[in-house]
C-alpha positions as CSV (number, residue, x, y, z in Angstrom):
1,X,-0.1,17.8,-8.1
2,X,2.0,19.4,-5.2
3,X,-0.4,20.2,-3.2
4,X,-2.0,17.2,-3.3
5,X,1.1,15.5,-2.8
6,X,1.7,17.7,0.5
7,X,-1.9,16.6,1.6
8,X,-1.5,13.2,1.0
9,X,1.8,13.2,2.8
10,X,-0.3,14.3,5.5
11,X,-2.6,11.8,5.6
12,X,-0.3,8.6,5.1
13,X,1.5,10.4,8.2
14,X,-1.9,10.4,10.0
15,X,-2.7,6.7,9.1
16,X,0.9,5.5,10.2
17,X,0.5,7.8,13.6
18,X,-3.3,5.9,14.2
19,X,-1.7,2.3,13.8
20,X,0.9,2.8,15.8
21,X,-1.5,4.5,18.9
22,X,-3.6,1.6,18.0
23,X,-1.3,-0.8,18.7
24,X,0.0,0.7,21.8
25,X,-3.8,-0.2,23.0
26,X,-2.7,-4.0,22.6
27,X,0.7,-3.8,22.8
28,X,1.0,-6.1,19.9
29,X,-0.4,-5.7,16.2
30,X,0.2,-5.8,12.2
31,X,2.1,-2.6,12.5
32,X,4.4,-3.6,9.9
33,X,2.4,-4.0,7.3
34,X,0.1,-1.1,8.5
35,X,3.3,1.3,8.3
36,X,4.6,-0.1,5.0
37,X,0.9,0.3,3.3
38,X,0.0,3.4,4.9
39,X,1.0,5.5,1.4
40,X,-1.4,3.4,-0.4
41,X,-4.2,3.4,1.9
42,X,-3.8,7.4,1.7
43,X,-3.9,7.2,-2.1
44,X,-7.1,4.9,-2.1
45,X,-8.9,6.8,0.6
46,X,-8.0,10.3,-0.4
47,X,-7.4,10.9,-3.8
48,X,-8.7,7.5,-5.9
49,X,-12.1,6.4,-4.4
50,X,-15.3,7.7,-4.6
51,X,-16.5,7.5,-0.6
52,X,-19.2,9.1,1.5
53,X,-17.7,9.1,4.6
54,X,-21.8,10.1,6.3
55,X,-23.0,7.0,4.1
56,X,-20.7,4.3,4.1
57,X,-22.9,2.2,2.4
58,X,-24.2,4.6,-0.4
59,X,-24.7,2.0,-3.3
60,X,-22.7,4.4,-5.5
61,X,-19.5,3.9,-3.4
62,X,-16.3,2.3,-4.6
63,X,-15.9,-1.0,-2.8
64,X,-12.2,-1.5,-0.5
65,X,-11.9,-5.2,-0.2
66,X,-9.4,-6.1,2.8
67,X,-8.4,-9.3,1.7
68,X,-5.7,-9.6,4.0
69,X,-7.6,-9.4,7.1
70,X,-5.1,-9.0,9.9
71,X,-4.7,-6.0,7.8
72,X,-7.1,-4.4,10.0
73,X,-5.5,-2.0,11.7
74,X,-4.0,-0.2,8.7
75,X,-7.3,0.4,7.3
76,X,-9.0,1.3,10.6
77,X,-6.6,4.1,10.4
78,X,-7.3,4.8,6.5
79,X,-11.2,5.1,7.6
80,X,-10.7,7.1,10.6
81,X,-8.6,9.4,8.3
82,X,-11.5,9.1,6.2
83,X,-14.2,10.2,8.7
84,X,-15.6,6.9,8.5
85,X,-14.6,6.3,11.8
86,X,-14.3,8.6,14.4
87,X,-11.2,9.1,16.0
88,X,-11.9,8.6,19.6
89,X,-12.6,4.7,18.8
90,X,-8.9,3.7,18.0
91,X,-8.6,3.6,21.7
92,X,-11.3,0.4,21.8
93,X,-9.3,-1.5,19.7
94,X,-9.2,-5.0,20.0
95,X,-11.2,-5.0,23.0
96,X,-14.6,-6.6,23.8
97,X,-17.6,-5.1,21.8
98,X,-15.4,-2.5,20.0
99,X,-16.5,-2.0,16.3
100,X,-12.6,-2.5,16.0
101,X,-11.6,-5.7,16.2
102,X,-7.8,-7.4,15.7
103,X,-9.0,-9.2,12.6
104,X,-11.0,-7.3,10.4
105,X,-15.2,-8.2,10.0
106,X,-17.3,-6.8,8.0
107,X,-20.0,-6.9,10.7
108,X,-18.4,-4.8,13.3
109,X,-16.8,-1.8,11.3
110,X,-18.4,1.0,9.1
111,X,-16.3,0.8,6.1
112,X,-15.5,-2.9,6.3
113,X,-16.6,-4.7,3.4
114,X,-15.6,-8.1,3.7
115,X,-14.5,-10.2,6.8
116,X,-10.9,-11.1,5.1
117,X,-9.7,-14.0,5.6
118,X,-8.4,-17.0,5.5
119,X,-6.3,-15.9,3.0
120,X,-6.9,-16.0,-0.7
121,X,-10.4,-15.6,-1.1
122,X,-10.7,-12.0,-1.2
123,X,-10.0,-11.9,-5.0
124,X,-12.5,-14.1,-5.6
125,X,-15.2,-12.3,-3.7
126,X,-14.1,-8.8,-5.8
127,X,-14.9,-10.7,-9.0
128,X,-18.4,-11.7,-7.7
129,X,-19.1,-8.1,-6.8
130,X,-17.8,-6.5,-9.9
131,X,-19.6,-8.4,-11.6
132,X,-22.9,-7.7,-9.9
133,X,-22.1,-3.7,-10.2
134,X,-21.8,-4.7,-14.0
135,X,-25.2,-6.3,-14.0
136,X,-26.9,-3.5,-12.2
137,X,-25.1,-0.4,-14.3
138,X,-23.6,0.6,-11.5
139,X,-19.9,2.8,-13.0
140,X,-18.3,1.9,-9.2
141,X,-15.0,0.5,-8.9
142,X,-13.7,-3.0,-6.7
143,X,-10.7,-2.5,-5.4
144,X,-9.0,-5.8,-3.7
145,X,-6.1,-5.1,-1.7
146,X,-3.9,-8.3,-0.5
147,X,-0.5,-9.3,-0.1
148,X,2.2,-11.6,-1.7
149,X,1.6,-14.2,0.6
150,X,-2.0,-14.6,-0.7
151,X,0.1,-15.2,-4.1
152,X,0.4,-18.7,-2.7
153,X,-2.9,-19.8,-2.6
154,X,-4.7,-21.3,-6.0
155,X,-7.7,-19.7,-5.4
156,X,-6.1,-16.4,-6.2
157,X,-5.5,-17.8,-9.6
158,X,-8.4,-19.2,-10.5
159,X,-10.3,-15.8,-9.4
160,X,-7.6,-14.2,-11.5
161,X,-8.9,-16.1,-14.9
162,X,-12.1,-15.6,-13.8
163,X,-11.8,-11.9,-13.9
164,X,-9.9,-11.8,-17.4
165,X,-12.1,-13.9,-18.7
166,X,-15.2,-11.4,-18.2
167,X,-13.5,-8.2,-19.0
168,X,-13.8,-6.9,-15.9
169,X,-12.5,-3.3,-16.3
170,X,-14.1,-2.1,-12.6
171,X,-11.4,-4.3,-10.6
172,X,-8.6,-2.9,-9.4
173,X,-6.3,-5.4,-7.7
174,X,-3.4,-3.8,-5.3
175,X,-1.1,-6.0,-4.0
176,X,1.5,-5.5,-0.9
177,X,4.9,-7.2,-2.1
178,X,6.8,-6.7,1.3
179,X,8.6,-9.8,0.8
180,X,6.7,-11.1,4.4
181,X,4.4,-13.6,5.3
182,X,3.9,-15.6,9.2
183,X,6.3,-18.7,8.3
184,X,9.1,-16.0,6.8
185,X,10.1,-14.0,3.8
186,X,7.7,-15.2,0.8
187,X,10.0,-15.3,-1.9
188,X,11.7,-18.1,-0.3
189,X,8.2,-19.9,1.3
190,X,7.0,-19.6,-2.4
191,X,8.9,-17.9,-5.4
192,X,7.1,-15.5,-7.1
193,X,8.9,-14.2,-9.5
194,X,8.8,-12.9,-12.5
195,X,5.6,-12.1,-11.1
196,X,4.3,-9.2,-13.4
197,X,4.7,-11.0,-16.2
198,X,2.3,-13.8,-14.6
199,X,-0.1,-11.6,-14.0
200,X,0.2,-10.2,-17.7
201,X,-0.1,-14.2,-19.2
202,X,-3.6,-14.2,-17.4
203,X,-4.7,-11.3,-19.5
204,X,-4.8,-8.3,-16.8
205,X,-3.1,-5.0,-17.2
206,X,0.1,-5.0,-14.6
207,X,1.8,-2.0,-13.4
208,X,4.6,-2.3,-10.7
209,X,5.7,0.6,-8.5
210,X,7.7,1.6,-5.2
211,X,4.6,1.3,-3.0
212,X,6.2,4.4,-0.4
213,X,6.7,6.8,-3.3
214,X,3.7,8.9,-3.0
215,X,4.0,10.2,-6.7
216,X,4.0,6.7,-8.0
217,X,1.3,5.7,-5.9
218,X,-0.8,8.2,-7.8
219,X,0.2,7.8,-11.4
220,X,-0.3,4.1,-10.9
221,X,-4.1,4.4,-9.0
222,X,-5.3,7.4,-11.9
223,X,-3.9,4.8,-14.6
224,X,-5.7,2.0,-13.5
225,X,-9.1,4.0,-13.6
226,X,-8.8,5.4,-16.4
227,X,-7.5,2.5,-18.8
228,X,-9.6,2.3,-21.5
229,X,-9.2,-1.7,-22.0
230,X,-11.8,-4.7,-20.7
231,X,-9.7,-6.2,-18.5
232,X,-9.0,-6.2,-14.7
233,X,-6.1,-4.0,-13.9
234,X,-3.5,-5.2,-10.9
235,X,-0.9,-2.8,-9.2
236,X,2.2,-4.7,-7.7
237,X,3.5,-2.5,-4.6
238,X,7.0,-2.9,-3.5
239,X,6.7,-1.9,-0.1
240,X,9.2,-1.7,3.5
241,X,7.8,-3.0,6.4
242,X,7.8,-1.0,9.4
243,X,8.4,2.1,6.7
244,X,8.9,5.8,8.8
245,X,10.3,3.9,12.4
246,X,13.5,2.5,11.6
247,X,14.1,0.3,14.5
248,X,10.8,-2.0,13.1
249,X,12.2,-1.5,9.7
250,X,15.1,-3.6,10.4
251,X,13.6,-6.1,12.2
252,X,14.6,-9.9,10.5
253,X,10.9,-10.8,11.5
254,X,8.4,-8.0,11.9
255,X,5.1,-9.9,10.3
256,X,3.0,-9.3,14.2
257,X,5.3,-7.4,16.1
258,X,5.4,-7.1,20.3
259,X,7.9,-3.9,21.3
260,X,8.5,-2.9,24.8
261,X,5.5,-0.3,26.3
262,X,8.3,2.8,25.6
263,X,8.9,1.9,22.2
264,X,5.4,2.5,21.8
265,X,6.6,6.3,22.4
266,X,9.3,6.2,20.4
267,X,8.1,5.3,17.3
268,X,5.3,8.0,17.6
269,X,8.1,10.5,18.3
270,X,10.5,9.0,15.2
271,X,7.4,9.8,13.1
272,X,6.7,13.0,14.3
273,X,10.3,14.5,13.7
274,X,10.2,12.7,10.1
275,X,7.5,14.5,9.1
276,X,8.4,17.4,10.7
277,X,11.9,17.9,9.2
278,X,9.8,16.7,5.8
279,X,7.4,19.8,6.0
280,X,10.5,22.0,6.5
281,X,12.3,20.7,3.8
């Protein structure tokens, strides 16, 4: 388990380092929530999911739903990490023709399942599909990743039934509490709370965990697959915006964030040393 740890380390450091480059293309972006989710994109990609990164389309693939599309550029950096996408493209993004755009579409990006968004329909789209891999025998895994703000819309709910109601043991939901949505902190736009035990009333297996512990992160993904029970399985992140660069960590509002061009720098630099003095520790 160590030495996977070490090597996922690695990777959520890699992700977190391509968002950040990424958004110094734009100088704007959903670096936030691409540095706060980084630890669970690095889990999904490189430990949970079954992938092909030469085939992304290989029908025996797990399916990563981005139901939060201006999550984009968090897991444009999971897929490059991946070797879904190569490398060299993160300089193209949000530009004209780049496969790479600011909001993700399924019709420009390797990788991309679903163009997410508006928000809230994600869920529902991941019970259609696990469904269909029901139908066809197929043993591959949905997973829908969205946020608390999504929390707000019905349609979340109703997909949310849906799936209990069918027994549908191949959905994984992961969901990014960062307490952040565009109009201000979501607890306050739209409490939540006690939201596990919501999720539990509508018949799904919950588990809730720091979403930037690494170990946790694990347990929680290798739990969820290999639960024995028909019924959907949700994990509830707790996760820091802006996690690894303190300075957009302690921003009051960091939901699309605009830093001056040498901050850009900086936070590439703040994460190097981080995971630098981490490897020596």
């Amino acid at each position: 388990m160590s030495e996977n740890l070490a090597s996922l380390r690695e990777s959520a450091y890699r992700i977190r380092r391509y968002a950040v480059r990424m958004g110094e293309v734009q100088g704007q972006g959903y670096i936030g929530q691409a540095l706060g989710w980084a630890d669970v994109l690095a889990v999904a990609y490189k430990h949970a999911m079954q992938l092909r990164p030469a085939e992304p389309e290989w029908v025996g693939r797990d399916r990563f739903l981005l139901s939060h599309g201006h999550y984009a550029i968090a897991l444009y950096a999971a897929l490059i990490e991946a070797g879904i996408v190569p490398e060299e493209e993160l300089e193209s993004y949000g530009s004209d023709d780049s496969r790479l755009p600011m909001s993700g579409m399924a019709a420009y990006t390797p990788g991309m399942e679903i163009s997410g968004g508006s928000l809230g329909q994600g869920l529902a789209i991941a019970v259609g599909m696990a469904l269909g891999l029901r139908y066809q025998n197929n043993p591959a895994f949905i997973y829908n990743s969205m946020s608390d703000g999504e929390l707000d819309e019905g349609a979340t709910w109703e997909a949310a039934m849906g799936a209990a109601h069918h027994g549908l043991s191949n959905l994984i939901c992961l969901v990014d509490i960062n307490n952040q949505q565009a109009d201000g902190p979501s607890s306050k736009i739209m409490g939540f709370e006690p939201l596990a035990d919501k999720w539990t009333s509508f018949g799904w297996h919950v588990q809730r965990v720091d979403g930037n512990d690494l170990a946790a992160v694990v347990k929680a993904f290798d739990a969820a697959r290999k639960l024995k029970e028909a019924k959907p399985r949700v994990i509830l992140f707790d996760t820091l915006m802006g996690k690894g660069v303190p300075f957009l960590e302690q921003r009051e509002k960091n939901h699309f964030i605009r830093v001056d061009p040498p901050e850009w720098q900086q936070a590439l630099s703040i994460l190097d040393q981080s995971h630098q003095e981490g490897n020596q520790a």
